[in-house]
Backbone as CSV, one residue per row, in Angstrom:
resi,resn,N_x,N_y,N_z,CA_x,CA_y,CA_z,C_x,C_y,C_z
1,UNK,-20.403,-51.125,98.256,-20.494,-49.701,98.564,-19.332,-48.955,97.917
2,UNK,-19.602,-47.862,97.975,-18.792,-47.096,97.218,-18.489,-45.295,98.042
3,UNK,-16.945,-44.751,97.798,-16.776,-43.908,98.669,-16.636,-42.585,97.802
4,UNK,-17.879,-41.755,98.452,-17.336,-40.393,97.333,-16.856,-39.440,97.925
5,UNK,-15.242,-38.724,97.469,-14.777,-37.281,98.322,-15.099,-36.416,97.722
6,UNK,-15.463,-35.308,98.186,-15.438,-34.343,97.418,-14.441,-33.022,98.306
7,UNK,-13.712,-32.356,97.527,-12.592,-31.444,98.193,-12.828,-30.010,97.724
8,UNK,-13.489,-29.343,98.574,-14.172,-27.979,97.839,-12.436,-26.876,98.621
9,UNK,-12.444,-25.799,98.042,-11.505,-24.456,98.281,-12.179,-23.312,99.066
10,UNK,-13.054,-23.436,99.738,-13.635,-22.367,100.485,-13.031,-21.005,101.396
11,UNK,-12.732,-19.499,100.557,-12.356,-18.520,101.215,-13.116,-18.292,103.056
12,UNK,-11.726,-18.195,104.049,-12.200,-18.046,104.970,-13.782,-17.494,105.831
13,UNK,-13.742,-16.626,104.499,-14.900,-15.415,105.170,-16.422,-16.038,104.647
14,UNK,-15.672,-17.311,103.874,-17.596,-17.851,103.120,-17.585,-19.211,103.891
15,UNK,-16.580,-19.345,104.989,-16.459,-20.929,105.798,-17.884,-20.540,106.803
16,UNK,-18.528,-19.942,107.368,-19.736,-20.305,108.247,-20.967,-20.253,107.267
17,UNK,-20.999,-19.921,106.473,-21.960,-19.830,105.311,-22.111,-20.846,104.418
18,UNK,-21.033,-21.615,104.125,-20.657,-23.113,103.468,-21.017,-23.859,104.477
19,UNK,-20.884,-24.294,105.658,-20.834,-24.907,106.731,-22.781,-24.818,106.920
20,UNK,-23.242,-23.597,107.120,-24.848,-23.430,106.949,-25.284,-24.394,106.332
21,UNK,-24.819,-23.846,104.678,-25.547,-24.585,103.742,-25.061,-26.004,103.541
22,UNK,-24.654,-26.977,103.968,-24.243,-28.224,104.398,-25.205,-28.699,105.539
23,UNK,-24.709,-27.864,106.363,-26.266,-28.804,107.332,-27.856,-28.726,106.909
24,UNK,-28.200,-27.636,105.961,-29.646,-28.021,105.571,-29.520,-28.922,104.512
25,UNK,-28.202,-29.007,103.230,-27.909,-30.035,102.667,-27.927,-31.104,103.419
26,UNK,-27.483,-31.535,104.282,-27.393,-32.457,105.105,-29.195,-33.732,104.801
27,UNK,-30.028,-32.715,105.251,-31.365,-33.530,105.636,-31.676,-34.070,104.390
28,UNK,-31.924,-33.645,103.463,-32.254,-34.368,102.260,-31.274,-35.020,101.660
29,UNK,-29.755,-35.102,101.720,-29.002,-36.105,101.849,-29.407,-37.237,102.587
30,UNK,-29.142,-37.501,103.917,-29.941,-38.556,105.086,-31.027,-39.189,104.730
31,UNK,-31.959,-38.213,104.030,-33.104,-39.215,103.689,-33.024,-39.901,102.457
32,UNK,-32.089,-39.491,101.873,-31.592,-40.458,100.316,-31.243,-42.191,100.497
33,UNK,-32.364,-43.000,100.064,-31.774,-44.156,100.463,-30.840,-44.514,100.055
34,UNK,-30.074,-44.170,99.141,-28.628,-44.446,98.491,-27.297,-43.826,99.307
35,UNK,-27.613,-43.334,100.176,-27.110,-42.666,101.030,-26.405,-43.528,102.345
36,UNK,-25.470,-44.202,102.498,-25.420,-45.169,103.692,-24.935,-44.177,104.838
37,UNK,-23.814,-42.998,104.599,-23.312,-42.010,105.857,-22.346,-41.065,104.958
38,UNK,-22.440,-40.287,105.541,-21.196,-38.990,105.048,-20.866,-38.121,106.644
39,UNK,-19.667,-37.196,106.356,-19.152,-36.312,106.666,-18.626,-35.512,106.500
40,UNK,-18.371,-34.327,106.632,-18.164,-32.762,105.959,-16.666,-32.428,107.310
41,UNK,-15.718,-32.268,106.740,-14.614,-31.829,107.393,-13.690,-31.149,107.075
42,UNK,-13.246,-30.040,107.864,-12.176,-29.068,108.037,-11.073,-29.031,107.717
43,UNK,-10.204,-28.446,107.139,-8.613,-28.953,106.814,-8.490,-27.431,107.758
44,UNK,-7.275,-28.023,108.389,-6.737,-26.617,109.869,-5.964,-26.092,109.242
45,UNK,-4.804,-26.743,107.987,-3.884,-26.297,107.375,-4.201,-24.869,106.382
46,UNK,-5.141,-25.164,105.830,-5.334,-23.976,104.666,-7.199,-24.039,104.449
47,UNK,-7.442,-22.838,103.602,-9.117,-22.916,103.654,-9.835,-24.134,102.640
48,UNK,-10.053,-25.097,103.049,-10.578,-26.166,102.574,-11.063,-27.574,103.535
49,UNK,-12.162,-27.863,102.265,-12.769,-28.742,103.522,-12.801,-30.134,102.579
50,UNK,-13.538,-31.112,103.008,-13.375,-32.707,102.249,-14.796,-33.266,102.866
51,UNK,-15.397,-33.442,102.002,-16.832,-34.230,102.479,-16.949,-35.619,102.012
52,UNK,-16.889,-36.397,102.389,-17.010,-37.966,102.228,-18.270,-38.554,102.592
53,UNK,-19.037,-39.310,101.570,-20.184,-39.586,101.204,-20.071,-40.967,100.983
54,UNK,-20.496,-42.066,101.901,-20.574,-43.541,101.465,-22.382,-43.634,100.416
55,UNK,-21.902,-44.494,99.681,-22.951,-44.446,98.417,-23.568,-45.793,98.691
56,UNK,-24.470,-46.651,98.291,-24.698,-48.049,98.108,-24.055,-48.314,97.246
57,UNK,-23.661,-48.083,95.861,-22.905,-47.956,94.906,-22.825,-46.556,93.840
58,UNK,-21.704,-46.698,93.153,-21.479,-45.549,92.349,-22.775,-45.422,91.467
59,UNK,-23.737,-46.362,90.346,-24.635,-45.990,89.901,-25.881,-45.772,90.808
60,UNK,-25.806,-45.998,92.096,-27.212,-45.626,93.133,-26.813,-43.748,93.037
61,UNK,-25.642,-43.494,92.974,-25.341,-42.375,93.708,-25.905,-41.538,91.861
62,UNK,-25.097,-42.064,91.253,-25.179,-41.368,90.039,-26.361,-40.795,89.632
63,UNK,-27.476,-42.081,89.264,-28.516,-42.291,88.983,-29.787,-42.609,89.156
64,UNK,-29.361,-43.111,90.875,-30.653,-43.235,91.461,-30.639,-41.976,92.532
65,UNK,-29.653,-41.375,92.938,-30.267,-40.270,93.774,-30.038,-39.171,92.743
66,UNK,-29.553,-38.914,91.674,-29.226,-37.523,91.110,-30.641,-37.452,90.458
67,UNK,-31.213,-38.714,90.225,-32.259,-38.602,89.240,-33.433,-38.678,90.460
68,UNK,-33.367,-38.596,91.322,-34.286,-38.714,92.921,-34.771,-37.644,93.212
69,UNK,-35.687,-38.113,94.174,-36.918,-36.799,94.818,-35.808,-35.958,95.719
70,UNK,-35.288,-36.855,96.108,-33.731,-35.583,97.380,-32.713,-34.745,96.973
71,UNK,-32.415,-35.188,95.258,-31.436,-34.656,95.004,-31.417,-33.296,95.064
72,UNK,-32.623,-32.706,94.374,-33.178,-31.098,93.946,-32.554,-30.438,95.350
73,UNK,-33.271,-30.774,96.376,-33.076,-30.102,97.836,-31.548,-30.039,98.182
74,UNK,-31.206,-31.100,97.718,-29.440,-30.780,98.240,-28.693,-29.883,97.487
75,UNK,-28.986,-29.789,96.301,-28.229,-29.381,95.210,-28.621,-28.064,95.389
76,UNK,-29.784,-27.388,95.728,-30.327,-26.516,95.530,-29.125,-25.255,96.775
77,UNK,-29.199,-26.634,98.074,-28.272,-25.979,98.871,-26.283,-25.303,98.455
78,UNK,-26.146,-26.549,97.788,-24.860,-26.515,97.633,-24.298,-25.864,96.372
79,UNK,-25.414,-25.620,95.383,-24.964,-24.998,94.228,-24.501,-23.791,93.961
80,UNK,-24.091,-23.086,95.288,-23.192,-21.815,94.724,-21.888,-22.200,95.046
81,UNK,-21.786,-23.192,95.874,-20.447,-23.811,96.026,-19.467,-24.627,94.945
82,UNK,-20.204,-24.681,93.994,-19.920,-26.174,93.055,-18.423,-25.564,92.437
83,UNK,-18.362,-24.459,91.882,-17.371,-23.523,91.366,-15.765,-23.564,92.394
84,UNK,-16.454,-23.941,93.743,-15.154,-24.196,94.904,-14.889,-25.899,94.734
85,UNK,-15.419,-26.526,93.822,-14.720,-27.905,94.274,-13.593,-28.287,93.488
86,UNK,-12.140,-28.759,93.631,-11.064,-28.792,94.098,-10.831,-30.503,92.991
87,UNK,-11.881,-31.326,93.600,-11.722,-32.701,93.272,-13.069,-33.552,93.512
88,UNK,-13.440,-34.312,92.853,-14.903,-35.191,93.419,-14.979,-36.443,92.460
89,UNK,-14.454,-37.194,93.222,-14.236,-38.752,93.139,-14.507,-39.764,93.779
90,UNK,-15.153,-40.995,93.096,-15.504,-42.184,93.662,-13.901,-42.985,94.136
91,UNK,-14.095,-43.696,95.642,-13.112,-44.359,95.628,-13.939,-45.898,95.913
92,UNK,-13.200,-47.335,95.628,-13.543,-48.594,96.268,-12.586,-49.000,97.760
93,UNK,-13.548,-49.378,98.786,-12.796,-49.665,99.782,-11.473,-50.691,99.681
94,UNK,-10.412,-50.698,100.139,-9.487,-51.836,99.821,-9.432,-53.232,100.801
95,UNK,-10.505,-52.898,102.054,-10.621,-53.420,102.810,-9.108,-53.711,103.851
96,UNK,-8.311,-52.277,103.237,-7.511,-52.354,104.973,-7.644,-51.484,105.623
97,UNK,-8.235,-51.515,106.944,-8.807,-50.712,108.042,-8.449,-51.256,109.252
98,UNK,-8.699,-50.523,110.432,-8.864,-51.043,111.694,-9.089,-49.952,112.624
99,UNK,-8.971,-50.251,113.805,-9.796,-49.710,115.130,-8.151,-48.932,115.701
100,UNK,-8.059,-48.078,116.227,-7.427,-47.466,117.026,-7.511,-47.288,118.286
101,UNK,-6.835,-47.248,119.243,-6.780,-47.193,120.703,-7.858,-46.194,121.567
102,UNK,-7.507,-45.231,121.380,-8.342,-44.117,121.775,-9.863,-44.434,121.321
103,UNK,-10.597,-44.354,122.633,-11.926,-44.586,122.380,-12.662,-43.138,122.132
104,UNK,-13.927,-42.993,121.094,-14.319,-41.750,120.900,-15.219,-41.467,122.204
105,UNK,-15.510,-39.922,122.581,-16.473,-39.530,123.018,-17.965,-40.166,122.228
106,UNK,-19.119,-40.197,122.747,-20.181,-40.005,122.130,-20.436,-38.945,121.491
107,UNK,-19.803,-37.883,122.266,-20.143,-36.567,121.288,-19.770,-36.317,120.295
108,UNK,-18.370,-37.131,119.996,-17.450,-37.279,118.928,-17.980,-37.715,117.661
109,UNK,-18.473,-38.919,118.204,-18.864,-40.058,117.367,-20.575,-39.479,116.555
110,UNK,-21.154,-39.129,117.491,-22.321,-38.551,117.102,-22.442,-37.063,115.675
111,UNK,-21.175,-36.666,115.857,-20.449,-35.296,114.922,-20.757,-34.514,115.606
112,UNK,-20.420,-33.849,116.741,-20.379,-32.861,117.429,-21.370,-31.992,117.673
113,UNK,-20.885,-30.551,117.529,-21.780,-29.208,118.298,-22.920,-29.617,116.829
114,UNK,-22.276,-29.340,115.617,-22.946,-29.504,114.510,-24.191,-30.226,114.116
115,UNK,-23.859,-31.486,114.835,-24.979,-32.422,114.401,-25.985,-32.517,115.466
116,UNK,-25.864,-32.324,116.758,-26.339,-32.067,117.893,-27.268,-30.945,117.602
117,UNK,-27.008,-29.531,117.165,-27.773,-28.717,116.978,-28.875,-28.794,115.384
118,UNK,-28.435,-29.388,114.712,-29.333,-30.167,113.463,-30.425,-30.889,114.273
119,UNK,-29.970,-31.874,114.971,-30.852,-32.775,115.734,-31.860,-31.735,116.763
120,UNK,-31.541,-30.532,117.374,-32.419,-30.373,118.188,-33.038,-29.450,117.273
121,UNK,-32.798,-28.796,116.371,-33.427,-27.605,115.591,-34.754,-28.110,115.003
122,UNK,-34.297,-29.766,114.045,-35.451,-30.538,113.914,-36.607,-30.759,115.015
123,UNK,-36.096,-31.271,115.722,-36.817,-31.994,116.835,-37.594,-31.349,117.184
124,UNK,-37.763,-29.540,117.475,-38.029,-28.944,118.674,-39.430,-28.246,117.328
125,UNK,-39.113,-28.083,116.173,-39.578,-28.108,115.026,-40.742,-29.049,115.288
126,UNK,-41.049,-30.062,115.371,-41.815,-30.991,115.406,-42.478,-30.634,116.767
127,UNK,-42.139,-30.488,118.147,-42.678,-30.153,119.127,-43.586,-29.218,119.207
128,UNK,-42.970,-28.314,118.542,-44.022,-27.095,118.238,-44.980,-27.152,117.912
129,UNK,-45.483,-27.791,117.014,-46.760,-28.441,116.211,-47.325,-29.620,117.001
130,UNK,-46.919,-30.261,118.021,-47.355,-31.559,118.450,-48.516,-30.899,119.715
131,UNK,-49.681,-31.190,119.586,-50.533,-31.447,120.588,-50.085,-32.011,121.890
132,UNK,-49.642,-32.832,122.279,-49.450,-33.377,123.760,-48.636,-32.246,124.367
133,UNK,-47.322,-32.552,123.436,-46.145,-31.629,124.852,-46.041,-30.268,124.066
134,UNK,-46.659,-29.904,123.284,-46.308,-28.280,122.319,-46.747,-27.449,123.384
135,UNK,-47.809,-27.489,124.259,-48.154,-26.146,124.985,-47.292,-26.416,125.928
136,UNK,-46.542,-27.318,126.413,-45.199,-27.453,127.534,-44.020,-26.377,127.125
137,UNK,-44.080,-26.164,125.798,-43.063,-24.747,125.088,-43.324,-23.948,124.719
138,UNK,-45.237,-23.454,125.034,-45.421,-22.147,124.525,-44.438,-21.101,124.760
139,UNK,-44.077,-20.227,124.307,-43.244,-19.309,124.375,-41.938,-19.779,124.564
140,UNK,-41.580,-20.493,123.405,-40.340,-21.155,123.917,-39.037,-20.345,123.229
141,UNK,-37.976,-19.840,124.031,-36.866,-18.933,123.794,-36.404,-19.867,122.380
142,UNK,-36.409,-18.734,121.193,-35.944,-18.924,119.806,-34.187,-19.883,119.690
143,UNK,-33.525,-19.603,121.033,-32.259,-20.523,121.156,-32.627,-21.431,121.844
144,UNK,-33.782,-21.859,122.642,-33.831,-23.029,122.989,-33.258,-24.268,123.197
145,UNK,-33.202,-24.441,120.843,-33.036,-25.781,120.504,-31.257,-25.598,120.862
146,UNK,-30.526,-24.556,120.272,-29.545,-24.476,120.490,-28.727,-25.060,122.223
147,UNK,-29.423,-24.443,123.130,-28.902,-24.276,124.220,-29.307,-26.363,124.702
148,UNK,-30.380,-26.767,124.549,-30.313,-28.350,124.425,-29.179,-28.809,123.852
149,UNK,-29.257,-28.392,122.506,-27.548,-29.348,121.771,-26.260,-28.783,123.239
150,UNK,-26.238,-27.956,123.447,-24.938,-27.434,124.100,-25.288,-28.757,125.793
151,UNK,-26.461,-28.868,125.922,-26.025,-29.338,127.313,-26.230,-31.142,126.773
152,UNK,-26.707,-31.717,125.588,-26.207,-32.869,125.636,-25.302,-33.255,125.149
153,UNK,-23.827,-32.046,124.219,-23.148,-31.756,123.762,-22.099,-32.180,125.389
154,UNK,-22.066,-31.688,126.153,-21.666,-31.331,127.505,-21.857,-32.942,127.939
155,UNK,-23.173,-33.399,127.943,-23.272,-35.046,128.808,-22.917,-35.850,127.938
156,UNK,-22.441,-35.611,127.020,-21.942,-37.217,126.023,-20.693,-36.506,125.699
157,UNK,-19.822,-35.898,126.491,-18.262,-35.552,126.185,-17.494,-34.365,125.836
158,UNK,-18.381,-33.329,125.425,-18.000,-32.528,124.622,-18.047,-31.294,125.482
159,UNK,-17.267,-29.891,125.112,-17.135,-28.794,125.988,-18.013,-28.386,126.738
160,UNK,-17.702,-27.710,128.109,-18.886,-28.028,129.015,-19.192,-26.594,129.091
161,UNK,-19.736,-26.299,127.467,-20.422,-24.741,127.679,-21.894,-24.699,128.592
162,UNK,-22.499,-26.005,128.739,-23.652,-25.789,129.144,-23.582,-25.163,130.915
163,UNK,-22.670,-25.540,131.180,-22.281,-25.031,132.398,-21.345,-23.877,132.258
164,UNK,-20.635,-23.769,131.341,-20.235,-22.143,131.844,-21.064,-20.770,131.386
165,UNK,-21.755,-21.405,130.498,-22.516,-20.211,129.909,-23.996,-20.570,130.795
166,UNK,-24.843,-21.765,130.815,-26.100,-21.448,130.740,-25.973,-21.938,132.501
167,UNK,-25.157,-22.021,133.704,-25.575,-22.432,135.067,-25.442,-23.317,135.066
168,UNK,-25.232,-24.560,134.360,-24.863,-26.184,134.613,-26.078,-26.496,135.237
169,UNK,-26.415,-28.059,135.820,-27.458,-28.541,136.251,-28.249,-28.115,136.518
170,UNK,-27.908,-26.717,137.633,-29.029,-26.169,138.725,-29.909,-25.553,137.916
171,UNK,-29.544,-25.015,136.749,-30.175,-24.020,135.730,-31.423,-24.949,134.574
172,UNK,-30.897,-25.991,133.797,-31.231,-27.147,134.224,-32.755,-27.561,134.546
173,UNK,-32.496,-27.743,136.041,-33.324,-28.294,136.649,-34.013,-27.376,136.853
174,UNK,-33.937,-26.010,136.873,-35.216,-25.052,136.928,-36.260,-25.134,136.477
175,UNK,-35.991,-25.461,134.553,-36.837,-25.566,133.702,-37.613,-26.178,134.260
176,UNK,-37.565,-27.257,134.621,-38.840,-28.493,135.070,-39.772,-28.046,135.896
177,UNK,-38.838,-27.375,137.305,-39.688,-27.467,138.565,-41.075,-27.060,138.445
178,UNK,-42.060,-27.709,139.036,-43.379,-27.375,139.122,-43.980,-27.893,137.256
179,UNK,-43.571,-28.196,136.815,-44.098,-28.438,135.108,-45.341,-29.811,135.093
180,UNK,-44.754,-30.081,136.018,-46.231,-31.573,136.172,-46.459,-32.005,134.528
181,UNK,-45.194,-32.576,134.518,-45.036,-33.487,133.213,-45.895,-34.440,133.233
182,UNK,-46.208,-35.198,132.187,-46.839,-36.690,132.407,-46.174,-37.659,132.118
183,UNK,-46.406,-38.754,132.119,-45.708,-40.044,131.374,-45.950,-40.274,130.044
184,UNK,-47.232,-39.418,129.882,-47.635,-39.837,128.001,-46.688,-38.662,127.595
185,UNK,-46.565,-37.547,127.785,-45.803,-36.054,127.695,-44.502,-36.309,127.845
186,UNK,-43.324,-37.307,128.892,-42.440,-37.831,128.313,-42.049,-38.583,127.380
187,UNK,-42.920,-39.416,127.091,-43.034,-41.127,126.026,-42.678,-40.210,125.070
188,UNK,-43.871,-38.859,124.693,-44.186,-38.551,123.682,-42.978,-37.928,123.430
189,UNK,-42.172,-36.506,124.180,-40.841,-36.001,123.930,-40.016,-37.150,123.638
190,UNK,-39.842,-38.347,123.879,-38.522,-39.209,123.488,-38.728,-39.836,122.175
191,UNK,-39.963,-40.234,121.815,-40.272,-40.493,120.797,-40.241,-39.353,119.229
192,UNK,-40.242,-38.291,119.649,-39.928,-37.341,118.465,-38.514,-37.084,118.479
193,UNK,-37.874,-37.174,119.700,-36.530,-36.883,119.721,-35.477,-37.806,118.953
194,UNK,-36.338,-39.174,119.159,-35.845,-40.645,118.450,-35.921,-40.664,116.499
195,UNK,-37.539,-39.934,116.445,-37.942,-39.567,115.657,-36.992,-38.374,114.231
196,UNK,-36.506,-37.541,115.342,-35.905,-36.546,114.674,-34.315,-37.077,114.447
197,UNK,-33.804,-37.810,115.166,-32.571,-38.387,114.902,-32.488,-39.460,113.630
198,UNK,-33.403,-40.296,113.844,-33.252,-40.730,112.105,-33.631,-39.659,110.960
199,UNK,-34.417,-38.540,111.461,-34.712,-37.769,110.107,-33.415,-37.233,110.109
200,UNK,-32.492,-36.683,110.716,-31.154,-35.983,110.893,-29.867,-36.700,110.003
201,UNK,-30.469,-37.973,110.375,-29.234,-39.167,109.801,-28.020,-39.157,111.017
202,UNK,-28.361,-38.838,112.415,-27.526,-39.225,113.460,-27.240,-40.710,113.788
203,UNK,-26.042,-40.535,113.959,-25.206,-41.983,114.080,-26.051,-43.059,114.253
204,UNK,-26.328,-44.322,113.830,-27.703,-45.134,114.089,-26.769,-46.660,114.295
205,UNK,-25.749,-46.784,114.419,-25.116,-47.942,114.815,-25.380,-48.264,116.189
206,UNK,-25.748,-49.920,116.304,-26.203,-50.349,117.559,-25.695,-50.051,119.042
207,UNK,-24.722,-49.710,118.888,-23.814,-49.280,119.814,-24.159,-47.617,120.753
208,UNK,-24.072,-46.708,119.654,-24.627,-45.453,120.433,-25.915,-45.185,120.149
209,UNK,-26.244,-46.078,119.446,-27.797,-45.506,119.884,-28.484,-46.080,121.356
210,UNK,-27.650,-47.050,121.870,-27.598,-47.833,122.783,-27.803,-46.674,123.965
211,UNK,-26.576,-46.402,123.668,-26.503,-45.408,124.829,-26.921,-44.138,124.691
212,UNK,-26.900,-43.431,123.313,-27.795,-42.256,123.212,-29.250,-42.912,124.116
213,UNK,-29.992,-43.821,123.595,-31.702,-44.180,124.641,-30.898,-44.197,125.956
214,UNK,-30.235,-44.660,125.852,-30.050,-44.970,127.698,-30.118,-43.752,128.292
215,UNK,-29.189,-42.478,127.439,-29.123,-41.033,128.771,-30.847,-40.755,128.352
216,UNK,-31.401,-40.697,127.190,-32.466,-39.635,126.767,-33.804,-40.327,128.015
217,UNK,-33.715,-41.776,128.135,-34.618,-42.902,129.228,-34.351,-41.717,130.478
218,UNK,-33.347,-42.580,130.878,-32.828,-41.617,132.087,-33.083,-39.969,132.353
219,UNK,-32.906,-39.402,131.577,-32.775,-38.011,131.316,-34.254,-37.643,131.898
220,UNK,-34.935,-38.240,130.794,-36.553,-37.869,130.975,-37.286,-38.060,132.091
221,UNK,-37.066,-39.285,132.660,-37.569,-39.829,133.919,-37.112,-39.138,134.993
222,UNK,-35.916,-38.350,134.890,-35.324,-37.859,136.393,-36.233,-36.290,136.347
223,UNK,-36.376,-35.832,134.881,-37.204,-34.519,134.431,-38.708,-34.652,135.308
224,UNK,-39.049,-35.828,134.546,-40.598,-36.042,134.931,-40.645,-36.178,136.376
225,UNK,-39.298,-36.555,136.915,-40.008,-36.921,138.426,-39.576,-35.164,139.519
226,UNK,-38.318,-34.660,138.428,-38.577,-33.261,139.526,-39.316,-32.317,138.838
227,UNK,-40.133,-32.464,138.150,-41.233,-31.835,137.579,-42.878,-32.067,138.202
228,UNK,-43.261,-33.099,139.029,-43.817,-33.172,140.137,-43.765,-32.225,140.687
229,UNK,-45.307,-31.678,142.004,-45.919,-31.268,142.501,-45.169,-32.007,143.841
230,UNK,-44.153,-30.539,144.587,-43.494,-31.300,146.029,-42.543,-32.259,145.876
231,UNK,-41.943,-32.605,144.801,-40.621,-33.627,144.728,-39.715,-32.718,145.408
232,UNK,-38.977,-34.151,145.668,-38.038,-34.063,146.628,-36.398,-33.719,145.529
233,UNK,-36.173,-32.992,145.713,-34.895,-32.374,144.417,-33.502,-32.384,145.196
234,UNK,-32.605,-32.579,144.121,-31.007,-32.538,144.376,-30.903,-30.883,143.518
235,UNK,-30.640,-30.143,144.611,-30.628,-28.665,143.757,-29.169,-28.638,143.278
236,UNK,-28.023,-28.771,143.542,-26.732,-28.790,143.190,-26.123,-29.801,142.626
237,UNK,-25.533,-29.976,141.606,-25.342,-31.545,140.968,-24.114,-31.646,139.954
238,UNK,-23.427,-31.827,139.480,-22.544,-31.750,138.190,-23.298,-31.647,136.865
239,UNK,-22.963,-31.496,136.173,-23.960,-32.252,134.692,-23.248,-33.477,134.453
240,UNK,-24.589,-34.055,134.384,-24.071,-36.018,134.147,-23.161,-36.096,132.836
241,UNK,-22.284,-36.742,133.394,-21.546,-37.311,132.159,-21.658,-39.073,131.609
242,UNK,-21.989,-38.747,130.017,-22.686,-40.348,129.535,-21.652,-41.094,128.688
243,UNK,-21.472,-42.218,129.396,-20.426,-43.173,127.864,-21.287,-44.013,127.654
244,UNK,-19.817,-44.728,126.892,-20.277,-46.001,126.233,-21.043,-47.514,127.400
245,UNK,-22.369,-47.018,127.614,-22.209,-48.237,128.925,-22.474,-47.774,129.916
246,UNK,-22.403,-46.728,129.967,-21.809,-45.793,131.494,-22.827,-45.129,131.985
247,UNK,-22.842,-45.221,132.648,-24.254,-44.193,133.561,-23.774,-44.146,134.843
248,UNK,-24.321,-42.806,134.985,-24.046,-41.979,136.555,-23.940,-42.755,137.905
249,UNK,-23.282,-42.643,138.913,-23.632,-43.596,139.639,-24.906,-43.638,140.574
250,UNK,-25.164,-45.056,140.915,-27.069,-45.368,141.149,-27.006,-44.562,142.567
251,UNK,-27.919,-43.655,143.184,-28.117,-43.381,144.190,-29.848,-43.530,144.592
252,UNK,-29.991,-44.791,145.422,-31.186,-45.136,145.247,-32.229,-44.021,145.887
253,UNK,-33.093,-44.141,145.728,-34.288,-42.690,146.256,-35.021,-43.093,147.078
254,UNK,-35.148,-42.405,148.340,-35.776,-42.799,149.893,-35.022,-43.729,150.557
């Protein structure tokens, strides 16, 4: 494998607009099989950012994705930027690395507000069009997908806007009440959601995806069951918080 940086100069006032066009760059990157992982990051010091791109190798990157069905789409995104890049170089790993103390959030690890809202923008994209659970969102509020990233943004570690802005749990659990979900109508939401995370290129190491299924299992099943006709509901609650492993504690039912 092979490591590519690239170090663009981006004026303050074109940083949310660069940042845009990176996450729709993003998808047709992800689906590049030459593509093993990247990340797009901030320098706090001065206006510039550093995107690091693991390759299968330098000629996959060169020649098999530049000359590829994905490349057009990325390039197409990033090409008013090209004039801001700084430096863009292959490096070889030296193979000295290691692990540090501090364990990440999931939310961390996953890339944050950023990739969270990629993931639901897709996802909810696909819902729309899906027969089973699409009429479950007719009229579904245009921030929707947004306000999802913020509250699993919130249960896998990350700032707990979902509760200061949108009501935390109780708010939540509104959505459901009375919705008389099904079990094929959950299967089916987890399965596009699963779906949309490999199209995203979200973290896919055995580890959090582990536990990403574990909250989305959980998540759904506690939905589907206060989404019932007369369930018995916890109206006041924290918003669950999910680690590595970790799940809420068991409070058995009846």
């Amino acid at each position: 494998m092979i490591v590519e940086y690239i170090r663009y100069r981006v004026p303050e006032e074109g940083a949310a607009e660069f940042e845009a066009a990176y996450r729709r760059a993003a998808v047709p990157l992800a689906n590049a099989p030459q593509c093993v992982d990247y990340e797009l990051t901030r320098c706090v010091e001065e206006p510039a950012y550093i995107l690091r791109i693991t390759w299968t190798s330098a000629e996959d990157h060169l020649q098999g994705f530049r000359s590829g069905p994905d490349f057009a789409a990325f390039f197409a995104e990033i090409r008013p930027y090209v004039s801001d890049i700084e430096e863009m170089r292959h490096y070889a790993p030296t193979g000295i690395r290691g692990q540090g103390s501090a364990t990440p959030t999931l939310y961390d690890w996953a890339g944050g507000a950023e990739a969270l809202e990629r993931l639901t923008e897709v996802f909810y994209g696909h819902v729309k069009k899906d027969d089973l659970i699409g009429p479950l969102f007719a009229g579904m509020d245009p921030d929707h997908p947004r306000y999802v990233a913020m509250w699993l943004g919130e249960v896998f570690g990350g700032p707990d806007r979902y509760t200061r802005e949108r009501g935390g749990y109780s708010h939540m659990l509104s959505q459901h009440l009375g919705k008389g979900i099904t079990e094929p109508q959950r299967r089916r939401w987890v399965n596009l959601l699963l779906d949309a995370a490999d199209e995203v290129g979200l973290a896919d190491d055995p580890e959090f995806r582990a536990a990403f299924l574990g909250y989305i299992e959980w998540g759904t099943r506690l939905a589907f069951a206060n989404s019932q006709p007369g369930a018995a509901t916890v109206g006041h609650a924290p918003v669950p918080h999910w680690g590595w492993g970790v799940a809420p504690p068991y409070v058995p039912r009846g």
